[in-house]
N, C-alpha and C positions, 0 to 999 in steps of 0.2 A: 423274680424270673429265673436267677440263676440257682437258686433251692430249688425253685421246683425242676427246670433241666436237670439237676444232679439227680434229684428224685426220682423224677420216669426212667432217667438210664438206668441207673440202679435197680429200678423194679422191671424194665427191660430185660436186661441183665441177667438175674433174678429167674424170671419165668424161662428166657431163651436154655440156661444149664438148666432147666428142671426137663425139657423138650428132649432138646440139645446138647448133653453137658459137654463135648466134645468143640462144641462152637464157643464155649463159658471163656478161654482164651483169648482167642480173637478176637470178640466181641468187646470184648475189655481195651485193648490195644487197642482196637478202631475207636472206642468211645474218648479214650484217654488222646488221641490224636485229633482229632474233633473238638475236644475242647479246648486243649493247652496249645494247640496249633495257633488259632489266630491271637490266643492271650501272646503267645512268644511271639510272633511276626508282629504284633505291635508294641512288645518292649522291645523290642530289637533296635533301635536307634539309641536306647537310653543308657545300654551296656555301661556306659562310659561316665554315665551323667552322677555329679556330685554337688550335692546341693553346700553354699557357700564351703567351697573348702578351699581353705588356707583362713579361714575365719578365728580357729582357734589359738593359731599364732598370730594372731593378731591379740587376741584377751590375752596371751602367754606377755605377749610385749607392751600391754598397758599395766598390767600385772610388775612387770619388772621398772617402768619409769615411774607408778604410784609411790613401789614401795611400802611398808608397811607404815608409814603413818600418810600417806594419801588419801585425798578426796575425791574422786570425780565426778563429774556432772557432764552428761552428755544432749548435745544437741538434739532435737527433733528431726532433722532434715532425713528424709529416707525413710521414716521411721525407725531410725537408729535407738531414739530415747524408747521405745519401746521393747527393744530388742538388747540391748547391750547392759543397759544395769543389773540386772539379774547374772549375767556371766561375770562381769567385771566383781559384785559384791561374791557369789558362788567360785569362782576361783583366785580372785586377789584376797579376798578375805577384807576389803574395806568399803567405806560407803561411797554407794556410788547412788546417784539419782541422773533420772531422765528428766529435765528440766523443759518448761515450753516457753514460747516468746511471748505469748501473754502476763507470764508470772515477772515479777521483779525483777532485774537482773540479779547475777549473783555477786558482782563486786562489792554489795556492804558487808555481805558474807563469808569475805577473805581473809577480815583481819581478826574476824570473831573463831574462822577456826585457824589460825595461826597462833593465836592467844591457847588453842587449844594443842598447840603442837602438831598441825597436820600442814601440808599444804595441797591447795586446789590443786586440780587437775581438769579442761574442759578438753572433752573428745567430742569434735564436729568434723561433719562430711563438707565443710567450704571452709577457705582459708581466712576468713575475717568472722570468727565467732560473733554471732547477734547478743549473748546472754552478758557478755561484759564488757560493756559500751563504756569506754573514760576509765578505766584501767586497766594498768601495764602489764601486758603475756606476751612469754616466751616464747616462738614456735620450737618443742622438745624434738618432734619426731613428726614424717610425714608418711602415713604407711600403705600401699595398696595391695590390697589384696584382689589378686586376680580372679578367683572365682570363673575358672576358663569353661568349666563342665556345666554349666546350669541350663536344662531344659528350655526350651524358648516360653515367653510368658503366652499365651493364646486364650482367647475369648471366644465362644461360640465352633469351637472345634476342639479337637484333642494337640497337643505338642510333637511336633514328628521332628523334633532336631535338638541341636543343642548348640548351644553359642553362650560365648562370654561375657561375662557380666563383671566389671573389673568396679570395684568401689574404694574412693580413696578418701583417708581419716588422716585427722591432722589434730596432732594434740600439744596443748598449751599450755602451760603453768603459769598461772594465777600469783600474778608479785603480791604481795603483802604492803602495806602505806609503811 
């Protein structure tokens, strides 16, 4: 729909300066207000709106407690394991996996990469990690990132606001037996 609108005002357009050419100005300006008018009046709330930011000082600060022989494994909750191993591996430069509670825990596989010179690191959004149940972690660091600018989430309408969405990660080091 919106091709073809561009299309007849253009070909509007078009024939009014062939009549017209004296109106070929105007015509323009009014059409260019007409359309970008209600586009701007409905970004207009969102000026401000920034999706997860302060997110990447947060990977800046898993990045500096991994260290270069770090592991981490990140919780599912939030969809975080979806979301976060791919930054963590792309700017820490180490392996990071999104782990789920169905799969094994990971504390048999603490002391297999300690053997290897690394140590764990689990990054979860609740303070009692579920992935390693019966061994000993540190709480390192507790981090929130406030996320104040995020557009409202909305279903069966458009987003007309913006409100804070503040999400808190808490990361553990994985002891070794």
């Amino acid at each position: 729909m919106t091709i073809a609108a561009a299309a007849a005002a253009a070909w509007g357009v078009a024939l009014l300066a062939t009549r017209l050419p004296m109106l070929r100005a105007p015509a323009v300006i009014a059409l260019l207000v007409l359309t970008l008018g209600p586009a701007a009046n409905a970004g207009e709330p969102f000026v401000e709106a920034r999706m997860h930011s302060g997110t990447l000082d947060a990977v800046h600060r898993i990045c500096r407690i991994a260290g270069s022989d770090g592991v981490v494994a990140v919780e599912p909750d939030g969809l975080l394991a979806l979301t976060l191993p791919q930054a963590v591996r792309g700017f820490c430069g180490v392996p990071a996996m999104g782990v789920r509670r169905t799969t094994p825990p990971v504390g048999g596989d603490v002391q297999e990469w300690a053997d290897e010179g690394h140590t764990l690191y689990v990054v979860s959004r609740s303070e009692n990690p579920a992935v390693v149940p019966g061994v000993e972690t540190t709480l390192i660091e507790h981090l929130v990132i406030d996320d104040a600018h995020q557009p409202v989430r909305a279903i069966g309408r458009r987003p007309d606001t913006i409100v804070p969405r503040p999400v808190e990660i808490w990361i553990y080091r994985v002891e070794a037996a």
